[in-house]
N, C-alpha and C positions, 0 to 999 in steps of 0.2 A: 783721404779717399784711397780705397783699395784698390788698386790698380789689378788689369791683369800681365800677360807675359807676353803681349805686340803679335807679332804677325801669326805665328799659326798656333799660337795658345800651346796648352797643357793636357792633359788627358783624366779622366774622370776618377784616378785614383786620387788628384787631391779634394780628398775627402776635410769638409770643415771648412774649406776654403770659397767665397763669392767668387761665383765665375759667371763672367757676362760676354754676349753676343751681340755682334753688330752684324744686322741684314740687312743687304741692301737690293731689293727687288726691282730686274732688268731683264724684263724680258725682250724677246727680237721684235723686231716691229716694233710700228706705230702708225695708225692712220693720219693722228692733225701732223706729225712732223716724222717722214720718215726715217727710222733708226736712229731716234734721237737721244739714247743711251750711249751711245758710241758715236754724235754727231763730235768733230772738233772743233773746239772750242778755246779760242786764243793758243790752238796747238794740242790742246788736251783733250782724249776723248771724255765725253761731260760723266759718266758713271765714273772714272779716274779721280776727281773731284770728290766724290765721298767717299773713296776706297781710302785717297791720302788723307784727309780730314780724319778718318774712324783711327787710319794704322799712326797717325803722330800722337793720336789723343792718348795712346799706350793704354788706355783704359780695358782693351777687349782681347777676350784669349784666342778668339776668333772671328774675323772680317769675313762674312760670306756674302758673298753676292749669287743672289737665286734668281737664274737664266734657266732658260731653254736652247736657249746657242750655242752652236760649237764655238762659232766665229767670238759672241761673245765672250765665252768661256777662257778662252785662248788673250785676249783681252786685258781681261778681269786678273786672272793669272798672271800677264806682264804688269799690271801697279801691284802684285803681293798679294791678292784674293785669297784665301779658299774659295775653290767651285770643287769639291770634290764628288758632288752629284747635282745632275741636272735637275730643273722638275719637271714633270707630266705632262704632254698636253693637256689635261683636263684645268691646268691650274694658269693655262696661258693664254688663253684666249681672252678679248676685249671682255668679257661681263669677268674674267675672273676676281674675285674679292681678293685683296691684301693678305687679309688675316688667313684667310683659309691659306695663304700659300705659306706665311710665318708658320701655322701648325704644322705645316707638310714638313720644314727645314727643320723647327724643335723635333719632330720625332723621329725624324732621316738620323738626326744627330745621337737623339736616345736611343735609336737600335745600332748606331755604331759605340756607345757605350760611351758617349761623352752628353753631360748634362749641366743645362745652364739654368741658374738662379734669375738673371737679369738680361731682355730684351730691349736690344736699338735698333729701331727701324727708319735708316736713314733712304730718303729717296735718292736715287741720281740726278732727277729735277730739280734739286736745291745745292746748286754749284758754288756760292756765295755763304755757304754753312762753312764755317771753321774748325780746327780742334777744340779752340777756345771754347766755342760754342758747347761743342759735345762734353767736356771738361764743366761749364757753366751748367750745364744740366743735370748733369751727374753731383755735385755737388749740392745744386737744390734737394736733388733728390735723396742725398744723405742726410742733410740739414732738417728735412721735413719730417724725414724717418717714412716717407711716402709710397705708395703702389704703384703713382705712376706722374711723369711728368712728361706733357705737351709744351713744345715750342708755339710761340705765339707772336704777332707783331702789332703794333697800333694800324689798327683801322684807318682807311686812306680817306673815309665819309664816315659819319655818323648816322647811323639808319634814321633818325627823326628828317634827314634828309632826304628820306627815302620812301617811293612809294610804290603801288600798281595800277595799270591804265587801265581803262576799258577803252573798247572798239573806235569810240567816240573821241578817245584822246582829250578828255575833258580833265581838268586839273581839282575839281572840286573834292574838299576831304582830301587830299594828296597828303598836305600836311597836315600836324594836331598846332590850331592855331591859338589854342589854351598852354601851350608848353614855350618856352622861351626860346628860339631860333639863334641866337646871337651865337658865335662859333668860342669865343671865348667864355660862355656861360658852361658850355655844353660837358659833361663828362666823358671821360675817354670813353672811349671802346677801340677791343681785340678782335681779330680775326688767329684763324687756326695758319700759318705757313707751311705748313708740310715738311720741314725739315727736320722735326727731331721729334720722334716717338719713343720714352724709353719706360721701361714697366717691368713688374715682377712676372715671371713666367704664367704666374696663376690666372691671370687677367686673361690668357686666353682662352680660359674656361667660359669664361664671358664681359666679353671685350665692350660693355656697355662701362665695364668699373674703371673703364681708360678715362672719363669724365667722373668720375663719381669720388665717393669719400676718400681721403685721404691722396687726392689728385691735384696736382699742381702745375701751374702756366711757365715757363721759362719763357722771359721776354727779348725777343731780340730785336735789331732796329730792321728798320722798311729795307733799309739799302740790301741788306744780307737776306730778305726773304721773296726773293724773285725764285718763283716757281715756272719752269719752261715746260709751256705746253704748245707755245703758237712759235712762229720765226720771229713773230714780234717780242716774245718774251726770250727768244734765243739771243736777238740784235740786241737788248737794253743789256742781259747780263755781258754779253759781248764787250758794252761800252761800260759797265761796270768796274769790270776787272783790266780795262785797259787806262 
């Protein structure tokens, strides 16, 4: 695996050489938990958590974390970030898309004359992701000769378990009762964890090929893919890591 040059990378003269990106999008606020980018956690603020994860992985020329914060900014810069530009309000507010903010940081970066081959978009919601992890990814993703590789975990249910109500609360049709229930019959299923988005830059041309040909699952376990969105998913990873 080609690594790149840790904390604040290299510059676009190396020409011929893979050069990859880790973004990590944090912006201020939050409505279910407030500020919970920077809530602490077992001491750490939770966005610190992917900053170290990306900067031990050694893999990235550059860790950026894309704020709107000063506060955050300042932050982000004591675990070793680049924040060297903010982004927009247009790209901060509750409905903002992801991606559109990734495009915003890829071309912030190409008109300061620095360009990357390869995209990681680690959440700060995923505190419980490792280097390892990032490391595990990146590897499938060489292995595959891939576009792009999703972190994934086992499914805590089986959707055959799974169904919708009507008003009436009636259970009929709930299940398919022609398919075989028994838990040890059942075949897996994954769900998507949010922790590790990594892709060829081109993909953001159109970000549907994040799923599509030449796409691959990196599996990690249940314990490692607690996504914080509520207090009650702040308290488990809390008990987690303790």
């Amino acid at each position: 695996m080609e690594k790149g040059q840790g904390r604040m990378g290299s510059q676009a003269s190396d020409l011929g050489r893979i050069r990859n990106l880790a973004v990590i999008p944090a912006r201020g606020g939050s409505k279910g938990l407030k500020d919970k980018n920077i809530k602490l956690l077992n001491g750490k603020h939770l966005m610190g958590y992917s900053i170290d994860a990306a900067l031990e992985s050694e893999i990235f020329d550059c860790v950026h974390v894309s704020t709107d914060s000063e506060k955050y900014r300042e932050i982000a810069k004591g675990y070793g970030a680049d924040v060297s530009f903010l982004r927009p309000d247009l790209l901060s507010s509750d409905s903002a898309d992801t991606w559109d903010v990734v495009r915003y940081v890829v071309n912030a970066f190409q008109e300061q004359g620095q360009v990357f081959d390869r995209i990681t978009v680690l959440q700060p919601t995923s505190p419980l992701r490792k280097a390892d992890d990032i490391c595990g990814a990146y590897k499938l993703f060489e292995e595959k000769h891939a576009k792009s590789v999703v972190s994934v975990c086992e499914a805590e249910h089986s959707p055959r378990f799974m169904g919708t109500l009507d008003n009436g609360l009636s259970l009929e049709g709930f299940l398919d009762l022609n398919q075989g229930v028994r838990r040890q019959e059942q075949k897996a299923y994954y769900r998507l964890n949010g922790a590790i988005y990594l892709f060829h830059v081109s993909v953001l041309d159109n970000i549907q090929e994040l799923y599509g040909k030449d796409s691959y699952a990196f599996i990690m376990p249940k314990e490692k893919s607690v996504d914080i969105d509520t207090m009650q998913d702040f308290r488990y990873a809390e008990f987690l890591l303790s």
